[in-house]
PyMOL commands that place a pseudoatom at each C-alpha (Angstrom):
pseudoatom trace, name=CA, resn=UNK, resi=1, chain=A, elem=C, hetatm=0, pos=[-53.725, 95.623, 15.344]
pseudoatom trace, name=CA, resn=UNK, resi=2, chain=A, elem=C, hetatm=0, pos=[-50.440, 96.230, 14.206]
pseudoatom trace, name=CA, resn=UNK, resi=3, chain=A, elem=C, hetatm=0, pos=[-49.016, 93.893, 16.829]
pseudoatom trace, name=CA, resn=UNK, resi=4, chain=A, elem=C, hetatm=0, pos=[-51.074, 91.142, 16.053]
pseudoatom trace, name=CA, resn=UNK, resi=5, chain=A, elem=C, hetatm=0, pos=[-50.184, 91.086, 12.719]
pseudoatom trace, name=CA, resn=UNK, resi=6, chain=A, elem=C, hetatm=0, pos=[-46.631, 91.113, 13.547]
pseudoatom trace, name=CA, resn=UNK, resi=7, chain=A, elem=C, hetatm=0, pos=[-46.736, 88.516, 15.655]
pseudoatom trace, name=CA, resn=UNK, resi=8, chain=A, elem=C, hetatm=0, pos=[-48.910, 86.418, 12.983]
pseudoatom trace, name=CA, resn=UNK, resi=9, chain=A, elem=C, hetatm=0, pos=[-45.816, 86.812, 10.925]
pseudoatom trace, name=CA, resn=UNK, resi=10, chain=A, elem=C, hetatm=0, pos=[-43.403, 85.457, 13.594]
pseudoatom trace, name=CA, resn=UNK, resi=11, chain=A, elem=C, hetatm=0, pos=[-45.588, 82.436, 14.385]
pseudoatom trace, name=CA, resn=UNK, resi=12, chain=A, elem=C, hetatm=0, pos=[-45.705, 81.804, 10.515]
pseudoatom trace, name=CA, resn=UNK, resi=13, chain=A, elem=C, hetatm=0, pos=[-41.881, 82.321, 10.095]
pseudoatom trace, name=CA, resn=UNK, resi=14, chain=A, elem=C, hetatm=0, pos=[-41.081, 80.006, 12.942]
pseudoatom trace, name=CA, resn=UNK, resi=15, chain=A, elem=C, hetatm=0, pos=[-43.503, 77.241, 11.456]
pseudoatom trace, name=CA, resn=UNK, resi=16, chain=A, elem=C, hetatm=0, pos=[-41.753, 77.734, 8.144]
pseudoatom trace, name=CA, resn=UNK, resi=17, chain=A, elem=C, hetatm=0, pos=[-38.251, 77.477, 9.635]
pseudoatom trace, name=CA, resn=UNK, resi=18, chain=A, elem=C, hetatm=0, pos=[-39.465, 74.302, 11.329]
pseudoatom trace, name=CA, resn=UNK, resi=19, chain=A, elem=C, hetatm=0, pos=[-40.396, 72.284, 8.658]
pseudoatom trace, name=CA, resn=UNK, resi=20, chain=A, elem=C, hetatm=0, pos=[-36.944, 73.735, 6.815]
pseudoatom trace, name=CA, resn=UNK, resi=21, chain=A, elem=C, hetatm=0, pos=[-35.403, 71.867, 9.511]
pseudoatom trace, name=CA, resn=UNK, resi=22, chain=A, elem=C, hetatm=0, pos=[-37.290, 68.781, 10.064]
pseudoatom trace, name=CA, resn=UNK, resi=23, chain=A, elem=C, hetatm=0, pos=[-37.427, 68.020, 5.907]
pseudoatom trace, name=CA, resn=UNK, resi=24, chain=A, elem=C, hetatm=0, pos=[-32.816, 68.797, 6.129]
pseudoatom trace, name=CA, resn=UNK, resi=25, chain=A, elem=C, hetatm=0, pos=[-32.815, 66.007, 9.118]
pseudoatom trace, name=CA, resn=UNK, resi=26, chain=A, elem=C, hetatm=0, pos=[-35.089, 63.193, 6.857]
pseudoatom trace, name=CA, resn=UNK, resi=27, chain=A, elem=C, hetatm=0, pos=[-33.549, 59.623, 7.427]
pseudoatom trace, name=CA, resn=UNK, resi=28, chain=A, elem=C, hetatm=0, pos=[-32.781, 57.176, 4.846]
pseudoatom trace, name=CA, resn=UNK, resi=29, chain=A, elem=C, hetatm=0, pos=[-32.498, 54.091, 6.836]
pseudoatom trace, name=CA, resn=UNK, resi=30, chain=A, elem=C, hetatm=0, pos=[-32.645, 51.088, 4.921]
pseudoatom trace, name=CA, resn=UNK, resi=31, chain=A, elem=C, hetatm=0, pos=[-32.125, 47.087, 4.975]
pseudoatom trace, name=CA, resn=UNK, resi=32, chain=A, elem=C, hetatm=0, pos=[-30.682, 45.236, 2.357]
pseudoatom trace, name=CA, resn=UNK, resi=33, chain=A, elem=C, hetatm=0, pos=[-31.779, 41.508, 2.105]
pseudoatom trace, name=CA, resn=UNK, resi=34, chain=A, elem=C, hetatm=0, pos=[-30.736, 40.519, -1.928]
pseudoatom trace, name=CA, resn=UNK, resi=35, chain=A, elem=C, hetatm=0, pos=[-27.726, 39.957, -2.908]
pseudoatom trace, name=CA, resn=UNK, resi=36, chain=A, elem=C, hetatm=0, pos=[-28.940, 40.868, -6.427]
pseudoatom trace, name=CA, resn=UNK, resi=37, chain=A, elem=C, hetatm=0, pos=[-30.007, 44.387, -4.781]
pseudoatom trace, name=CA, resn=UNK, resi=38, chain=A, elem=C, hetatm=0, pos=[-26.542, 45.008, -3.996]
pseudoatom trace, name=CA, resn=UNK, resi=39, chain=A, elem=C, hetatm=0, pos=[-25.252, 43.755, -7.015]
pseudoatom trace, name=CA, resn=UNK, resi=40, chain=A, elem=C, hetatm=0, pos=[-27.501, 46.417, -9.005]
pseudoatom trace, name=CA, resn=UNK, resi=41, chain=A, elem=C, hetatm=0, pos=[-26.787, 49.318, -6.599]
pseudoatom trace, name=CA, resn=UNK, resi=42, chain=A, elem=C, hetatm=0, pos=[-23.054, 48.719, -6.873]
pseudoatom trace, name=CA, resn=UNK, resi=43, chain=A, elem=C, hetatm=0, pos=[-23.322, 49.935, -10.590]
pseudoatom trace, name=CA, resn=UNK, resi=44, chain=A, elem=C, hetatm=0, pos=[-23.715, 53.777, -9.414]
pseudoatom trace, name=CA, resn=UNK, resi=45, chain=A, elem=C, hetatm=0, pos=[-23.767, 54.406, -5.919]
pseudoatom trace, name=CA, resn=UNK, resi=46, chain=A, elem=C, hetatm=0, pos=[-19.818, 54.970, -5.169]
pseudoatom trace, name=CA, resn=UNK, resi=47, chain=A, elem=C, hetatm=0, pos=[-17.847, 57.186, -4.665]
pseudoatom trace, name=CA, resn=UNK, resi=48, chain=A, elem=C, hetatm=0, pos=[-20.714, 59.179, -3.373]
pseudoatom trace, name=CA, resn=UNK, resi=49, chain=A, elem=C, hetatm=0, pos=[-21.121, 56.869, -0.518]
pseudoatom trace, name=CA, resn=UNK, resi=50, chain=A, elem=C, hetatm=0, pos=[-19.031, 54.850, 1.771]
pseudoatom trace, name=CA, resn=UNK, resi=51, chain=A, elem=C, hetatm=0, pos=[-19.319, 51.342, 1.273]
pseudoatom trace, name=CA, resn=UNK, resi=52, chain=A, elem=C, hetatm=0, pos=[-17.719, 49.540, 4.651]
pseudoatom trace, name=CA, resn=UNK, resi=53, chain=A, elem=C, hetatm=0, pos=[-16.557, 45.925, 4.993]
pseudoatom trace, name=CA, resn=UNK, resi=54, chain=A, elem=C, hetatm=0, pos=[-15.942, 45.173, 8.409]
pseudoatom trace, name=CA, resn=UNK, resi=55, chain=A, elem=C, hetatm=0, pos=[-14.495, 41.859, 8.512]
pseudoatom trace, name=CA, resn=UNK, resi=56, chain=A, elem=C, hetatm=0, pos=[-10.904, 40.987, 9.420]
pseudoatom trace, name=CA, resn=UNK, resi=57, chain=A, elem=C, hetatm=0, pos=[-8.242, 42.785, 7.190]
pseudoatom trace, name=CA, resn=UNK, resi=58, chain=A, elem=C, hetatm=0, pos=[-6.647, 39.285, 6.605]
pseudoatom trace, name=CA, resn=UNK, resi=59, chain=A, elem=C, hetatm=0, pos=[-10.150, 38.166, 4.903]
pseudoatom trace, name=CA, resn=UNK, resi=60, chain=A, elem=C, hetatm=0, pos=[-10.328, 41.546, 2.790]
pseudoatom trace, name=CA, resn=UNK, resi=61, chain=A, elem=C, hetatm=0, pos=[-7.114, 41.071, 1.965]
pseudoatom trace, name=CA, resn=UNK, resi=62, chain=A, elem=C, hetatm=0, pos=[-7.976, 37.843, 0.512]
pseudoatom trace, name=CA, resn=UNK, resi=63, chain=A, elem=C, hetatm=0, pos=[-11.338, 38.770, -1.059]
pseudoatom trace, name=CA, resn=UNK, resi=64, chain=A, elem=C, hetatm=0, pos=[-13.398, 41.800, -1.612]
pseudoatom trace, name=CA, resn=UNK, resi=65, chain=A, elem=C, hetatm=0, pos=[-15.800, 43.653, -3.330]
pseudoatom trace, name=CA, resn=UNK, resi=66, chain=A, elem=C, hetatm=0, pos=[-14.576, 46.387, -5.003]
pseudoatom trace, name=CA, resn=UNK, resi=67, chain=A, elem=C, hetatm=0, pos=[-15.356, 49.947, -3.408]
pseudoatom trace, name=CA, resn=UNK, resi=68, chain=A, elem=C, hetatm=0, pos=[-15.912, 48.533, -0.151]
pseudoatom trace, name=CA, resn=UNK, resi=69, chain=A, elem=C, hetatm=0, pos=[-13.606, 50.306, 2.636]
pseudoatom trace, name=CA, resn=UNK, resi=70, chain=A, elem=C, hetatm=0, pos=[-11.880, 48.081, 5.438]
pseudoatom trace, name=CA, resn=UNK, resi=71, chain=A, elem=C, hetatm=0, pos=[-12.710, 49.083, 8.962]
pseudoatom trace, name=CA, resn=UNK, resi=72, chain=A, elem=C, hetatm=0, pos=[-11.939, 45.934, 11.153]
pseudoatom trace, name=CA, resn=UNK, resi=73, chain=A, elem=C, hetatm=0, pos=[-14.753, 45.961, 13.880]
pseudoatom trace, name=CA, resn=UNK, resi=74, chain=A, elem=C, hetatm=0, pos=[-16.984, 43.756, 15.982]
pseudoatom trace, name=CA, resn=UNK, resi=75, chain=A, elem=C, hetatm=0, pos=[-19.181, 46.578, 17.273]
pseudoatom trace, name=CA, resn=UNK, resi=76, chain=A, elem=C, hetatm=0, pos=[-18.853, 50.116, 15.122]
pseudoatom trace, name=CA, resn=UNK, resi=77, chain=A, elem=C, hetatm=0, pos=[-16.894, 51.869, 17.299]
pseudoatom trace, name=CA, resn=UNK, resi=78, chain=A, elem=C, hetatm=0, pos=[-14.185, 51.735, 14.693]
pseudoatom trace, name=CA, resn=UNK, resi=79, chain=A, elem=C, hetatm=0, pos=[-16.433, 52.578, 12.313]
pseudoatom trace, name=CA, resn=UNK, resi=80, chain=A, elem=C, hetatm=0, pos=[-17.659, 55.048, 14.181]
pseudoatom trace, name=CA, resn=UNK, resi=81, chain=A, elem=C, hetatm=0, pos=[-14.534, 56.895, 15.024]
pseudoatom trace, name=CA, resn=UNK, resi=82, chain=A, elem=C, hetatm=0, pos=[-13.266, 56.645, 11.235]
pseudoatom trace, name=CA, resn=UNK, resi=83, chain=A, elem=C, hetatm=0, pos=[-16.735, 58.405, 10.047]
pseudoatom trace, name=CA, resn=UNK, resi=84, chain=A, elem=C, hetatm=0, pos=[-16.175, 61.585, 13.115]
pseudoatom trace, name=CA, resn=UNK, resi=85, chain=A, elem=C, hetatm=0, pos=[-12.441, 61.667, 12.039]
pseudoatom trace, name=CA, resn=UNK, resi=86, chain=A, elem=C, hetatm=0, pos=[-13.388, 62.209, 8.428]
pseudoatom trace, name=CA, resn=UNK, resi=87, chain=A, elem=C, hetatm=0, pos=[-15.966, 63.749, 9.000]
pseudoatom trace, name=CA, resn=UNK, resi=88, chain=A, elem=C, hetatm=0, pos=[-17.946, 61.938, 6.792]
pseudoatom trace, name=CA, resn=UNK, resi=89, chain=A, elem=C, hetatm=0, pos=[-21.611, 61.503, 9.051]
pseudoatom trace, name=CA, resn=UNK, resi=90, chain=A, elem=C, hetatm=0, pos=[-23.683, 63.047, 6.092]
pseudoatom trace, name=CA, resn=UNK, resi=91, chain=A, elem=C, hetatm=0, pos=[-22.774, 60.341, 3.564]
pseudoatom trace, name=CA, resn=UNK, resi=92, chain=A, elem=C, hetatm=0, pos=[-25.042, 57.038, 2.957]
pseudoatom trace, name=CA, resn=UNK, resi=93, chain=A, elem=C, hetatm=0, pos=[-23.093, 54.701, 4.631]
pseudoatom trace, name=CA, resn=UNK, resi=94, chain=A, elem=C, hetatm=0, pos=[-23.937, 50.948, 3.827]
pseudoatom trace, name=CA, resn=UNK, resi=95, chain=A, elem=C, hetatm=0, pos=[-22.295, 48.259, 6.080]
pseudoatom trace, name=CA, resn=UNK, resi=96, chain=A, elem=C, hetatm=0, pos=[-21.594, 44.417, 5.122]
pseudoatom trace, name=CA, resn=UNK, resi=97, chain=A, elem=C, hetatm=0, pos=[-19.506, 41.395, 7.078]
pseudoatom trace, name=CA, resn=UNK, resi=98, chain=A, elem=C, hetatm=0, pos=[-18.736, 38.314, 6.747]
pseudoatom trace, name=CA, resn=UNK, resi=99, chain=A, elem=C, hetatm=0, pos=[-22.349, 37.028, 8.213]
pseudoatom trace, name=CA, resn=UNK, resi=100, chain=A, elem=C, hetatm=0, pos=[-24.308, 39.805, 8.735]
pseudoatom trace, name=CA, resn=UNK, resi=101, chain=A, elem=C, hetatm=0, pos=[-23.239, 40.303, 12.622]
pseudoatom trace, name=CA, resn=UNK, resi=102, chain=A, elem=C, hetatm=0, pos=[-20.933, 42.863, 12.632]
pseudoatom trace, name=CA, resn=UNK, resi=103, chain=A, elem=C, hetatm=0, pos=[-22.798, 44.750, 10.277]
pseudoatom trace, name=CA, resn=UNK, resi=104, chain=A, elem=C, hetatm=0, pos=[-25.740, 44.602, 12.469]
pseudoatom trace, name=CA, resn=UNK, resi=105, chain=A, elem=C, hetatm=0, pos=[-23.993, 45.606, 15.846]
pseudoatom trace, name=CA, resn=UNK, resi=106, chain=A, elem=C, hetatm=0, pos=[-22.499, 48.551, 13.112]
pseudoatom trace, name=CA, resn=UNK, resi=107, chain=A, elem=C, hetatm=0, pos=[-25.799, 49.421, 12.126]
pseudoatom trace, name=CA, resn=UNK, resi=108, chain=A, elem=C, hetatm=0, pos=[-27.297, 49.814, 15.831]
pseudoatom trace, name=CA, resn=UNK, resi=109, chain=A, elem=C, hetatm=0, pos=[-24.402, 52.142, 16.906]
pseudoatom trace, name=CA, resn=UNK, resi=110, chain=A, elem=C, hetatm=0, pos=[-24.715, 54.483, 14.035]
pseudoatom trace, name=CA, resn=UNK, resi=111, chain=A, elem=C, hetatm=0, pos=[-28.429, 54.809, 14.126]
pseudoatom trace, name=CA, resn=UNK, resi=112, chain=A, elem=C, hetatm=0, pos=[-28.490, 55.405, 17.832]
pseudoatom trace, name=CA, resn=UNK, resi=113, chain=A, elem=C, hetatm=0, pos=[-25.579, 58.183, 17.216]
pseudoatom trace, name=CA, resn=UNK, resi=114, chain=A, elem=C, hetatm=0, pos=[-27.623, 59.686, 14.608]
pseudoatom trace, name=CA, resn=UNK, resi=115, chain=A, elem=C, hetatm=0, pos=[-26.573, 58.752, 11.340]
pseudoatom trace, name=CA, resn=UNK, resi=116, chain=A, elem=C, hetatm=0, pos=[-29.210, 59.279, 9.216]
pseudoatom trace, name=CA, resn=UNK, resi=117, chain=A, elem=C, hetatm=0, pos=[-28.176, 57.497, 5.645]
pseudoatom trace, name=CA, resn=UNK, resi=118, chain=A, elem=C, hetatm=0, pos=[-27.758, 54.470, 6.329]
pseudoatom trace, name=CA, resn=UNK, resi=119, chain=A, elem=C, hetatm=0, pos=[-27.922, 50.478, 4.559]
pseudoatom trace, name=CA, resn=UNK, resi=120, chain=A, elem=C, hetatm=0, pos=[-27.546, 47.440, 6.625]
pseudoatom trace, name=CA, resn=UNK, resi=121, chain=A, elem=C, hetatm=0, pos=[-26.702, 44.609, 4.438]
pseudoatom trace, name=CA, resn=UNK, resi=122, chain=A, elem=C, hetatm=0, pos=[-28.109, 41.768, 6.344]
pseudoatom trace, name=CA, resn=UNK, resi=123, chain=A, elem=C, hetatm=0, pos=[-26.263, 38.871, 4.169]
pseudoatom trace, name=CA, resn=UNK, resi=124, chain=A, elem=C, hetatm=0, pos=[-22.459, 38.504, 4.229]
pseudoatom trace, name=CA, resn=UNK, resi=125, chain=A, elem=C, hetatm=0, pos=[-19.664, 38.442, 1.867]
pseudoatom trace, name=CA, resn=UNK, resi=126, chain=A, elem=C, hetatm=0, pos=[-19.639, 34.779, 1.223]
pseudoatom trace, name=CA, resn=UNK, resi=127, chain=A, elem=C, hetatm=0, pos=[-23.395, 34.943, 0.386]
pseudoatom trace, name=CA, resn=UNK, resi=128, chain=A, elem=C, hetatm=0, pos=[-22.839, 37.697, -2.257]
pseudoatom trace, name=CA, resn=UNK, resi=129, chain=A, elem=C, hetatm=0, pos=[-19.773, 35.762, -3.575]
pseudoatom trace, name=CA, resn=UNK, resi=130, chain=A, elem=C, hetatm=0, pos=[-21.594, 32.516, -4.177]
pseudoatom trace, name=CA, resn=UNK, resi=131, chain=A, elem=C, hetatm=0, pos=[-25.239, 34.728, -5.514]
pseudoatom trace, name=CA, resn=UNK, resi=132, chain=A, elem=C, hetatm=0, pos=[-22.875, 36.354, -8.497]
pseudoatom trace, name=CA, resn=UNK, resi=133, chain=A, elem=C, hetatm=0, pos=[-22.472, 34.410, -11.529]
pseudoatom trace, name=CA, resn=UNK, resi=134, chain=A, elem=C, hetatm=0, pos=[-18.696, 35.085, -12.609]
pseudoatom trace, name=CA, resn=UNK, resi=135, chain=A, elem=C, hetatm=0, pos=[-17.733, 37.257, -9.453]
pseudoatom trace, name=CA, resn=UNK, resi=136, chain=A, elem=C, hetatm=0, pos=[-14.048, 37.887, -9.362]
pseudoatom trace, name=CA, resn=UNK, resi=137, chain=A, elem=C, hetatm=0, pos=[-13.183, 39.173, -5.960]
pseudoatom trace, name=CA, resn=UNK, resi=138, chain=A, elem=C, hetatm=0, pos=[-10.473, 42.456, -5.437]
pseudoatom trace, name=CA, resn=UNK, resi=139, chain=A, elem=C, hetatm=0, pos=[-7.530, 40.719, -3.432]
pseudoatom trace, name=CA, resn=UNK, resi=140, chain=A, elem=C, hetatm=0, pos=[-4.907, 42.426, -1.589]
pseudoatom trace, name=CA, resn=UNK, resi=141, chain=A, elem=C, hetatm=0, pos=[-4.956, 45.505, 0.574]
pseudoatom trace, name=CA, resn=UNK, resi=142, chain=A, elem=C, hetatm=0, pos=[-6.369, 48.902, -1.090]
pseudoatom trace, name=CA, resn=UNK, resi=143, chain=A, elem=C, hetatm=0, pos=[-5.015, 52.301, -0.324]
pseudoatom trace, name=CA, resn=UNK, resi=144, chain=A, elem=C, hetatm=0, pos=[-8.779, 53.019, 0.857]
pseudoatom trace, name=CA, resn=UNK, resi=145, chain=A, elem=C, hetatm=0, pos=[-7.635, 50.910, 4.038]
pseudoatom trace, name=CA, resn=UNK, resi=146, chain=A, elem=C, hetatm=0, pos=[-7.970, 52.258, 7.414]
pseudoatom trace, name=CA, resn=UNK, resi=147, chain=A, elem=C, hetatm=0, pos=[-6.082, 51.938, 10.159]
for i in range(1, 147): cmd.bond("trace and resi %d" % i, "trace and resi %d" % (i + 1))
show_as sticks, trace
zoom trace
């Protein structure tokens, strides 16, 4: 009798300690199609989170939203590498281009490598620029630039 009842206790401790785990690894996966959207979420969601611009460092340079991060990349890897090296694969990550391509290939790699907070922004830089009513872009390089 005495066994049974300690094994009922295991079974129910390992049940617990299962859905412990599985409610720690929820996703947050998320698209972003309105410029607006962003607009709104920009107002509180850094530093928290790691806002990534992927396009060239010559077109950040020249224009950017402030709070966005430069990682130069046409597929993630870069991105991908910068996030290990920080450690930073617990953070929301939201990813944005010039057109929406980069962030997409971006996007693919980190969900198949298990990221599990993160925002594709499917519209690109030039599309927020021209949505915002009195938008002055950030020029120049930032110290947040990585190389």
């Amino acid at each position: 009798m005495k066994n049974k009842i300690l094994v009922g206790l295991i079974l129910i401790l390992i049940i617990f300690n299962v859905c412990i785990i599985k409610k720690s690894m929820k996703k947050d996966i998320k698209l972003l199609y309105n410029e607006n959207e962003l607009s709104e979420l920009l107002q509180g969601i850094y530093p928290a989170n790691i806002l990534v611009d992927l396009r060239e460092r010559e077109d950040y340079e020249e224009g950017h939203i402030d709070g966005f991060l430069n990682i130069p990349s046409n597929d993630g890897i870069e991105l991908l590498e910068y996030l290990k090296n920080n450690e930073l694969e617990r953070k929301s990550i939201y990813v944005m281009c010039y057109s929406g391509r980069r962030a997409a290939a971006a996007f693919e790699l980190l969900q198949k490598n298990g990221y599990p907070y993160i925002t594709y922004i499917t519209f690109g830089y030039e599309d927020y620029v021209n949505s915002q009513d009195g938008f002055i872009p950030k020029t120049g390089q930032c110290d947040c630039l990585a190389d």
